[in-house]
C-alpha positions as CSV (number, residue, x, y, z in Angstrom):
1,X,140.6,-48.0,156.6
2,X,141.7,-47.2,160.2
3,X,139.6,-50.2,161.3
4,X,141.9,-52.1,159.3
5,X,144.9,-50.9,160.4
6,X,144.1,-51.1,164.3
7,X,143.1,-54.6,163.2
8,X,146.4,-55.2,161.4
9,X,148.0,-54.0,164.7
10,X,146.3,-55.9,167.2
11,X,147.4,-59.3,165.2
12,X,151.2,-58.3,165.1
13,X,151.2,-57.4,168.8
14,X,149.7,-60.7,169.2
15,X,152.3,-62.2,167.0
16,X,154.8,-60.1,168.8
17,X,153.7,-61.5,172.5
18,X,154.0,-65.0,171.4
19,X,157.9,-64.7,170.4
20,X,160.4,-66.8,172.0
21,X,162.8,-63.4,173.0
22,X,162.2,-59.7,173.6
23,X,164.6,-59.2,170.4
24,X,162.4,-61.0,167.9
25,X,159.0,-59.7,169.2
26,X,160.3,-56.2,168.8
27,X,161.3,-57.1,165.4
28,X,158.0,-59.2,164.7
29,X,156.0,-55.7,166.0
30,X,158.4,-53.5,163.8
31,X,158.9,-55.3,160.6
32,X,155.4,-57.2,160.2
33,X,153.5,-54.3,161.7
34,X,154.9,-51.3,161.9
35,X,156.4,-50.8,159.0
36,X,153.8,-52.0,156.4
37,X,151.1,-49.6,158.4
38,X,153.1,-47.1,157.4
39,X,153.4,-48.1,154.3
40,X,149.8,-48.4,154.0
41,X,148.9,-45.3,155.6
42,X,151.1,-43.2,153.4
43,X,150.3,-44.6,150.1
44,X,146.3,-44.6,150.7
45,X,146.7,-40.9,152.3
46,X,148.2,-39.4,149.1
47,X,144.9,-38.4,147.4
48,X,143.8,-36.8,151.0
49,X,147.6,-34.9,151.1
50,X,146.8,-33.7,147.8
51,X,143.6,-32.4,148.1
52,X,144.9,-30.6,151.2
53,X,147.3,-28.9,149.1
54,X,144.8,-27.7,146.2
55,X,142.7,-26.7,148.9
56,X,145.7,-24.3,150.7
57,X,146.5,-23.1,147.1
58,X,143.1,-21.7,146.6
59,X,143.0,-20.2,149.7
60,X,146.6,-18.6,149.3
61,X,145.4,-17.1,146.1
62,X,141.9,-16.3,147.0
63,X,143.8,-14.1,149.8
64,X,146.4,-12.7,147.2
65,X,144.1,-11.7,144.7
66,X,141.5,-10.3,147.8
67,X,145.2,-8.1,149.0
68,X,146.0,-7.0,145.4
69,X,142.3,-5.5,144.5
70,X,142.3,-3.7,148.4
71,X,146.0,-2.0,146.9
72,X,144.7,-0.8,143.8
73,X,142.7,2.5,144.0
């Protein structure tokens, strides 16, 4: 996927370069590049966000459960 993207990048800088004014490349770069990487990056990254999460649950309560057995005589 990050192929893609740098891909997706190196067009809209292109675009961006060929503008008539410094204005409307910036906006070219932002709004036909910048923006939908984002976009992009954030919607395909939920799954790996999410797995994170599960995976910092289970080691929170893998430590809580390991601290309440030590406690307990």
């Amino acid at each position: 996927m990050h192929i893609v993207v740098i891909a997706w990048l190196y067009v809209t800088v292109l675009m961006a370069l060929t503008e008539t004014s410094v204005v409307a490349g910036v906006l070219s770069l932002v709004f036909y590049g910048l923006l939908p990487t984002a976009l992009l990056l954030w919607l395909f990254g939920g799954p790996a966000r999410r797995r994170a999460a599960c995976r910092a649950a289970q080691a929170n309560s893998r430590t809580g459960s390991a601290g309440d057995e030590a406690r307990t005589p």
